[in-house]
N, C-alpha and C positions, 0 to 999 in steps of 0.2 A: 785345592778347595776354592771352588766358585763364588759359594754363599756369603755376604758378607753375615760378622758375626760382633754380639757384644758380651758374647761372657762366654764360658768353658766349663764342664762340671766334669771329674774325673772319679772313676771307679777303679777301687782295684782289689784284687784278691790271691793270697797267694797261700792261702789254706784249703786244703779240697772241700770243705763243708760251707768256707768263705764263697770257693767259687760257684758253686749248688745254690745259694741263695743269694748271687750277686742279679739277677732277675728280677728276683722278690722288691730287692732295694732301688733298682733302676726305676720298675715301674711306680714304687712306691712314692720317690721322689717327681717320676711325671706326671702322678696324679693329685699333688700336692701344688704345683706348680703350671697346669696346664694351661690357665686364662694368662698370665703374664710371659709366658714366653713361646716361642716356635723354632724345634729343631730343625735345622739347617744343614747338620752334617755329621756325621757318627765315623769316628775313631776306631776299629778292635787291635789291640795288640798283645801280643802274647811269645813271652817271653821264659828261659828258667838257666839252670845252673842244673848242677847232683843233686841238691835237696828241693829246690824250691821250683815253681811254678807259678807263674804270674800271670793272672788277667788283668787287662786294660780296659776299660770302656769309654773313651770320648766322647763327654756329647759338646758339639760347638750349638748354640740358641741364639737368639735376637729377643729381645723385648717385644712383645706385641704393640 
């Protein structure tokens, strides 16, 4: 990661209706937040076991 950064906000979801509207909530939260910060650099990770199934979404941001 290049960008320098000052904060991190993580998303995750590990229910399939979770991960269906983990979109919803991403963008929901950047547009809640869009005059005080600038993403920098984006995370996906994805992860599971037998049952589960895990989305990650990373966002690294800077303060504007």
């Amino acid at each position: 990661m290049s960008a320098s950064y000052s904060g991190v906000k993580v998303f995750s979801a590990t229910k399939a209706r979770e991960r269906e509207s983990l979109g919803e909530r991403i963008t929901d939260w950047l547009d809640a937040n869009t005059h005080e910060i600038e993403i920098v650099d984006t995370v996906v990770t994805q992860s599971s076991d037998r049952e589960f199934h895990c989305l990650t979404i990373t966002l690294f941001f800077r303060a504007r």
